[in-house]
N, C-alpha and C positions, 0 to 999 in steps of 0.2 A: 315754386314747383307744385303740380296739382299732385291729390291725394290720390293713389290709387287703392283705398283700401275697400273690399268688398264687404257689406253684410246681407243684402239678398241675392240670391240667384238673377234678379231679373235688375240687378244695379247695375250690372255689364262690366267695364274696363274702369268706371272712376266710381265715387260715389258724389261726385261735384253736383250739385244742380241743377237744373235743365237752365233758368235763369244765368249760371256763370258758365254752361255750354255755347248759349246764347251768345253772350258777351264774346268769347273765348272767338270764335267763330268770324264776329262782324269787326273785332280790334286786330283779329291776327290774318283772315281770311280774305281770299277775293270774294267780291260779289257779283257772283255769273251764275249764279240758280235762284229761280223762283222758288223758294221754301213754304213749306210747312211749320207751323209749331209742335214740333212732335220729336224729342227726342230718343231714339232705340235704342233700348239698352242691352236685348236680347233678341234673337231672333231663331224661329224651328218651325219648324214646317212653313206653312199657310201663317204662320204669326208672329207680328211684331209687339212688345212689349216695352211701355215706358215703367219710370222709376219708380211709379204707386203701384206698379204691379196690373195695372191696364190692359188687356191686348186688343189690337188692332188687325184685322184681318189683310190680308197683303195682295190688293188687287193690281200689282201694278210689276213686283214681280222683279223689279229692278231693270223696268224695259225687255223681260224675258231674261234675266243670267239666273233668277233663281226658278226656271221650270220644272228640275226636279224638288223644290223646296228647301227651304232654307236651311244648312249646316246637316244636310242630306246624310245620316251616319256612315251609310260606303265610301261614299265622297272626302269626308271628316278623318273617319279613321287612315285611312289610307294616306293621308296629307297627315296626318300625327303619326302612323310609321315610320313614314320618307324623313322627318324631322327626328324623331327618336334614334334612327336606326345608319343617321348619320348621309343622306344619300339624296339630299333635300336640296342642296346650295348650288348657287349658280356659278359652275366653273366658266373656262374658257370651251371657245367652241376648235380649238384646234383638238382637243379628245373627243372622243367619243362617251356617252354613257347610253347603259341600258332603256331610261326611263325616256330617252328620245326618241331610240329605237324602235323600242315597244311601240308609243303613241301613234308614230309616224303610220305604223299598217295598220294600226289600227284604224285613223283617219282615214286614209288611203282606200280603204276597203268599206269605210262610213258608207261614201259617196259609191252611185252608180258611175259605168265607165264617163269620165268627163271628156268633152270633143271627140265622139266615136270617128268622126269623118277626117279626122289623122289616121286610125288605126287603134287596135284594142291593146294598146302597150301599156293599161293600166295605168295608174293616177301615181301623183306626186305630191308632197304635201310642204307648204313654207309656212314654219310657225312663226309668229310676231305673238306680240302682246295686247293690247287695245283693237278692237275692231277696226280701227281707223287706218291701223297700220296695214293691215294687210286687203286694205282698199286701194293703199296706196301701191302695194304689191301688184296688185291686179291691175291698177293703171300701167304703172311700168311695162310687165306681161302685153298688154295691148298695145303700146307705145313702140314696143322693141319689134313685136311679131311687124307691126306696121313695118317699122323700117328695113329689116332685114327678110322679110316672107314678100311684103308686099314691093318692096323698092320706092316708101315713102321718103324725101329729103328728112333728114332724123331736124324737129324743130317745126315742122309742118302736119305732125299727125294731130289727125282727130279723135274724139270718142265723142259720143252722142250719149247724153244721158236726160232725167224727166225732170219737169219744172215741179216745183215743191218736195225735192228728192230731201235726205236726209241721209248721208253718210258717214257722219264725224266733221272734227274740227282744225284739222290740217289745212294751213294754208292754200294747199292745193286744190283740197274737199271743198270749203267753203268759196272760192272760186269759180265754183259752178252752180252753188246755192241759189236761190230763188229766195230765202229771205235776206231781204237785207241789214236784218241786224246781224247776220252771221259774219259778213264781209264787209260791212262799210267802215274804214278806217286802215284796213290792213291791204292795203295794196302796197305796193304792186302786186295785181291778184297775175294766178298762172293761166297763161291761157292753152286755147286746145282742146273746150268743151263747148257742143254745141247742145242747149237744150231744149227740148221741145216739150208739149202738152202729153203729160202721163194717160198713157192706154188712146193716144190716136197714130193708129198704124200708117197711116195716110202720110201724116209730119214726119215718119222717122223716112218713109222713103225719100222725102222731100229732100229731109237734111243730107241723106247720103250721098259725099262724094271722093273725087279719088283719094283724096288725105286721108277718109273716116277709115280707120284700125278697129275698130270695139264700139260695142254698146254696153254700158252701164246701167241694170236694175232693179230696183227691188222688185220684187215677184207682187208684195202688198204695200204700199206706203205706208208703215206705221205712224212717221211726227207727220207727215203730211194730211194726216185727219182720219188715218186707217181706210185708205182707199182700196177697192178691190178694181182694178181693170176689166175691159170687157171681156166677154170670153172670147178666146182666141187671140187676145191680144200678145202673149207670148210665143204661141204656137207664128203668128206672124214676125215677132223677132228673131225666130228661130229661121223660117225662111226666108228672112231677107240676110240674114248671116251667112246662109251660104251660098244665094246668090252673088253678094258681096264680097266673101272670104273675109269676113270680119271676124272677131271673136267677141262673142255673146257672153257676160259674165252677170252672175245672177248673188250681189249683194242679198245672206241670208242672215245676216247677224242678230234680227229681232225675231225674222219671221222663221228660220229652219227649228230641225231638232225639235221638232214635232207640235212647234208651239201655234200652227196652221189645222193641225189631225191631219198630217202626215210630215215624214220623215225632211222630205223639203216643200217649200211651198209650191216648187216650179213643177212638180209631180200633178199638182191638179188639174195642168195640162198636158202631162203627160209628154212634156217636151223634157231636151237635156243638155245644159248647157255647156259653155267651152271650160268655163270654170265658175268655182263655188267660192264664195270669203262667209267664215264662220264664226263666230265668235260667243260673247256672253255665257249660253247656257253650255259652251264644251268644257268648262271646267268644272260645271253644277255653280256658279257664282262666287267662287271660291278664292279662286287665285287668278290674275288677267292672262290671258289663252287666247289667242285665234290662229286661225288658218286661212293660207289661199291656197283651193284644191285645184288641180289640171290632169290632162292628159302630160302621162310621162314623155312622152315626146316633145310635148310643147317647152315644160318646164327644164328640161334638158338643153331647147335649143335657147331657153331665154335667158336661163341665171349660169353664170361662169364664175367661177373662184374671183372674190374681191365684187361682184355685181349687185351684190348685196348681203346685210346681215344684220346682228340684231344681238346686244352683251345678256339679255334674259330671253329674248325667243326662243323658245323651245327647251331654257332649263329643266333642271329634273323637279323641281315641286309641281309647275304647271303642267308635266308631261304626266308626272303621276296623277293630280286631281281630272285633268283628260283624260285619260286612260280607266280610271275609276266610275266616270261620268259618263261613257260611252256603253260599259256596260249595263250600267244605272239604267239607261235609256232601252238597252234593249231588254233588259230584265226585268224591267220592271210596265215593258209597253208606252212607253209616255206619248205616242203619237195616238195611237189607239184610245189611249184614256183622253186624249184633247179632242177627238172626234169624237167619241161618244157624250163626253160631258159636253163639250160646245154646245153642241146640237139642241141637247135637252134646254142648256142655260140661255140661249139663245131665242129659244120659243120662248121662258119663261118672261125673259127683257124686253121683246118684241108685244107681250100680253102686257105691258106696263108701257109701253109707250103709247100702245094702242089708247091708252083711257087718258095719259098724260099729256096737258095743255103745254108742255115743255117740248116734248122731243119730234126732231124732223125727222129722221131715221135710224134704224138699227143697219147695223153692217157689220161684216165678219167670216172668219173662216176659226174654227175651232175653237178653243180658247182667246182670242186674238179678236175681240169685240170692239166696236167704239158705239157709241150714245151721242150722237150730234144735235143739236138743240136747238131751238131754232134763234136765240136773241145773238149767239155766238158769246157767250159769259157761261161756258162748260167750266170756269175754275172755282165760279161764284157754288155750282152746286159739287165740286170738288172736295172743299171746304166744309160743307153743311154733311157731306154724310164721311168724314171725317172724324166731326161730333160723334156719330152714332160709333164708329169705332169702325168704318172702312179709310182705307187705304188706295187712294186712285188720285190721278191728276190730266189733265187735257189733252189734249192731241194738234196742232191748228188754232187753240182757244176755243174751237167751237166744236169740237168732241172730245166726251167722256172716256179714258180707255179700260175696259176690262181684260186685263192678260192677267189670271194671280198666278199661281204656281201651278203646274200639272196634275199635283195630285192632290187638289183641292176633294175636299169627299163631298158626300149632300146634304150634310149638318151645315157645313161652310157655307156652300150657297144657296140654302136656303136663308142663314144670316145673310149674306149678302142681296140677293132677292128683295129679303123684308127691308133694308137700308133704301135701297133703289126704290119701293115702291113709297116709304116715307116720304121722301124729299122730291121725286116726279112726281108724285099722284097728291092733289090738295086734299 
């Protein structure tokens, strides 16, 4: 049995080793993540800390869950009341409790009205756990609307979604993936998705036909290389949606909650989807949380008692660290802060790639940067400013990602800057 005795602040949960973390890991552990040598022992704000007392600057953010920063104190406390105070534990869902309640309008009222072209009957909110889950909520939602709105044979709908997408790893998700180490071996994959080239308007009419129910998208491809679509390329999946009477659903789990410099990413076109799936940063990276938002009408006509559920969706500690997190986000501004710092940090990345024999391009929206390079080995300089004591790992292989936490101040990146400029610039 391992030791859990503490003598520094920054030894974290053991005082074991990094070397028998190490072990502990690759004897007991699957091996499905590319790692790092970096043990954390601690983590606060913008910073991670190993067991010499180290810190590491946190560019990566935990793929966006820690936007408001790590062990975020509203966030913290709030999740150590709910446990103190007794009101924390995951009952049955045939009760009711307050902290689901709570969360629910509060979600509900997050998002602008979602499918206004039903009617303004206000949003609905299905909590799950893993963003994955409530991908798969939102497939269902498209699936059912097909069969029952549209008069699709249930077994013959469609959804249209983008090649290099990245959703999660549900047998069902991975079925539509584009790379194939996600899915080769685990078939029988599901079928029912057609995918086409991300941001060409042209292929998604292509693809539409009487089966297709929904379209599936990220607003930015994050694992896909941090892709930003052309302009109007939403605004055009929005018009072909209701040409079609499709439902348009806008995967925000890396990119909403301000981690774009605004509140969802889909707002920079100023379009509004049929529904929203959120996840990571709703609970401040705390406790696993998502949602899939809709118009209350839709959501009404699509889940019926026993249609769906979930034994920790929507428990009361995830409702509380939500609910803590929401206001975090508006209290504290965090879209506003990813737009103004973006912007700045952006020019400064862009002034380093300019003189850098490395880099093909910069790309981004807010906080939400990638570094693509031109040999495509973004993990080789990963690793090198690692060294220096950042935190970041690839996109595609061949982009670097900078997402750190929202409220990165301008000491940080400036450190981070000076890292970037070491290892790009000879």
């Amino acid at each position: 049995m391992t030791s859990m005795r503490k003598i520094h602040y920054f030894d974290g949960f053991s005082n074991e080793s990094d070397k028998t973390i190490f072990n502990l890991e690759e004897d007991y552990g699957a091996h499905h993540y590319e790692r790092i040598n970096l043990v954390v022992r601690h983590a606060k704000g913008c910073w991670l800390t190993d067991d010499k007392g180290k810190k590491y600057l946190d560019c990566l953010a935990a793929y966006s869950a820690a936007n408001p920063g790590h062990h975020h104190p509203t966030i913290t406390n709030a999740v150590m009341d709910a446990l103190i105070g007794n009101y924390a534990s995951v009952l049955s869902n045939v009760v009711f409790t307050d902290p689901l309640g709570i969360f629910l309008s509060e979600a509900a009222k997050f998002a602008p009205q979602m499918a206004p072209r039903f009617g303004n009957y206000g949003n609905k909110v299905l909590p799950k756990n893993g963003g994955v889950e409530s991908v798969e909520t939102a497939i269902k939602t498209m699936r059912y609307y097909g069969f029952k709105k549209k008069g699709i044979q249930d077994g013959k709908q469609e959804i249209i979604v983008f090649n290099n997408n990245f959703h999660g790893r549900t047998i069902s998700v991975v079925s539509f993936s584009s790379s194939k180490k996600y899915s080769e071996g685990f078939g029988p994959l599901t079928p029912g998705f057609v995918s086409v080239p991300f941001g060409d308007i042209e292929a998604v009419k292509k693809a539409i036909t009487p089966n297709t129910c929904g379209i599936l998208v990220e607003p930015l491809q994050g694992e896909g290389g941090m892709l930003i679509p052309p302009k109007g390329f939403l605004a055009g999946l929005r018009e072909l949606s209701d040409q079609n009477d499709l439902l348009l659903v806008c995967d925000e789990i890396q990119v909403g909650m301000g981690r774009t410099g605004k509140r969802f990413c889909f707002e920079h076109e100023g379009v509004v989807p049929d529904g929203v799936i959120l996840g990571k940063a709703l609970s401040g990276g705390l406790v696993p949380l998502s949602v899939f938002i809709t118009n209350a009408k839709l959501m009404d006509m699509i889940f019926s008692k026993g249609s769906d559920g979930s034994t920790f969706g929507g428990y009361p500690l995830a409702c509380v660290a939500g609910t803590a997190a929401l206001k975090v986000f508006e209290e504290e501004k965090l879209a506003e802060q990813s737009a103004a710092k973006g912007e700045i940090l952006k020019e400064r990345i862009q002034d380093i790639a300019g003189r850098s024999p490395h880099v093909k391009e910069v790309r981004g929206l807010g906080l939400f940067i990638g570094i693509e390079v031109k040999n495509g080995n973004a993990m080789e300089f990963c690793h090198k400013l690692l060294d220096l004591g950042l935190v970041v790992n690839d996109s595609h292989g061949h982009t670097i990602r900078i997402s750190p936490p929202l409220v990165i101040n301008e000491e940080e990146m400036d450190f981070m800057v000076d890292c970037l400029e070491q290892v790009l610039v000879p």
